[in-house]
Structure formats: structure tokens, C-alpha cells
C-alpha positions in Angstrom: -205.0 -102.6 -44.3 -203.0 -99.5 -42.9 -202.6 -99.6 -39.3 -203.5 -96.9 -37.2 -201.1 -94.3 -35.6 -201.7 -95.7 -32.2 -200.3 -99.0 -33.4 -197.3 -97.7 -35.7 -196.6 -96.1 -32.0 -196.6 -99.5 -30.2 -194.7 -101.3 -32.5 -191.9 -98.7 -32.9 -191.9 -99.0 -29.0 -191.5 -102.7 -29.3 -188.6 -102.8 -31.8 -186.9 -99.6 -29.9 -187.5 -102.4 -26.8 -185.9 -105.0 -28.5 -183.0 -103.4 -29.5 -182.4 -101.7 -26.2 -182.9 -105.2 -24.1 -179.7 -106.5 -26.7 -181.4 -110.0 -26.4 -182.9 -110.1 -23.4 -186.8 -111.1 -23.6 -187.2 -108.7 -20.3 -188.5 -105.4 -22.4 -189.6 -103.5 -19.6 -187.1 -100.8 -20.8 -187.6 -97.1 -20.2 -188.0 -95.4 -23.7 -188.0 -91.5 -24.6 -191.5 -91.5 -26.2 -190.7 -88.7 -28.4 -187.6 -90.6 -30.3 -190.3 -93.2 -30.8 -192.9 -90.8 -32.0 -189.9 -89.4 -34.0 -189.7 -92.5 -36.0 -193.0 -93.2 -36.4 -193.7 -89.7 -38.2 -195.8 -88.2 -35.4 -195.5 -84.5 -34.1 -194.7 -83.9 -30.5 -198.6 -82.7 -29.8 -199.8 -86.1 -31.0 -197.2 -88.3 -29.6 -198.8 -86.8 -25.8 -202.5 -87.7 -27.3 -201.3 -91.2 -28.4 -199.3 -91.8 -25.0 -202.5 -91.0 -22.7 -204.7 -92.8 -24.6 -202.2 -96.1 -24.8 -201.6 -95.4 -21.1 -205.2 -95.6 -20.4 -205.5 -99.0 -22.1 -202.7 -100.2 -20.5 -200.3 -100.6 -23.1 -197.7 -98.4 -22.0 -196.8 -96.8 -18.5 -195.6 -93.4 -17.9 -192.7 -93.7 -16.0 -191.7 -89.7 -16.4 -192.8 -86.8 -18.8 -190.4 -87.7 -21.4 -190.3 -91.9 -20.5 -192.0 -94.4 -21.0 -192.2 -98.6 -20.9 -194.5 -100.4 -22.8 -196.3 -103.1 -20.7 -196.9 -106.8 -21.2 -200.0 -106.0 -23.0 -198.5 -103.9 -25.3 -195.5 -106.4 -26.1 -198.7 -108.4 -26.7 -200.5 -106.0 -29.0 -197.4 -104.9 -31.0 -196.3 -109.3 -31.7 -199.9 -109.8 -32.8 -199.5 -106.6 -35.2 -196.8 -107.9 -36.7 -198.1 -111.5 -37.4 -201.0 -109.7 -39.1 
């Protein structure tokens, strides 16, 4: 099954967290949400939709208009994504 645009988000946030951390597990790494929603395919318009609704669930946190750091949950969401 195809996995929604919300989750392609989180777990382009997660690897773009992982590679900036260079091997350290802390991944509470400002990230330029539009080079994520860059690589995920997703137009600027819908990469603010996908951020407020992901911040609301408390997968990411806006750290700035252009920032932002994907929480503990997220890290959560986007490792049980990839197992699936």
C-alpha cells in the first residue's frame, strides 16, 4: 500500500535528520521544510498544509517559517514506516 503524502514528508524529514546528525542518534536537527517537501515531490502550498497539520499531531515543531524539527514522535512514526 502507497503511503500517504503526510508520511512520504516524515520520512524524508527523518533521513534528511539522519544525514545531518552524521551519526549521532540526537535528530532534533533544524531542517528547511521546503528542501524536504522538495524531495518528496510536494509543491510549496502543500508542504505549509502538510507542516500544520504534522505540527498539530505533534510530529514536527516549527522552529521558524522556513524550519523545522521533527519530534520524538515523529522519529517514531517515520522508523515504524519504514519497518512496514
Amino acid at each position: 500500500m502507497g503511503k500517504t503524502k503526510d508520511e512520504q514528508f516524515v520520512l524524508c524529514a527523518y533521513e534528511a535528520a539522519l544525514h545531518a546528525a552524521g551519526g549521532s542518534e540526537d535528530l532534533q536537527i533544524p531542517l528547511n521544510k521546503y528542501a524536504i517537501g522538495s524531495k518528496c515531490g510536494l509543491a510549496q502550498r502543500g508542504v505549509d498544509a502538510i507542516c500544520k497539520q504534522l505540527s498539530r499531531s505533534n510530529f514536527v515543531k516549527r522552529v521558524s517559517d522556513t524550519e523545522i524539527i521533527l519530534t520524538k514522535q515523529g522519529e517514531e512514526l517515520a522508523q515504524t514506516l519504514l519497518k512496514g
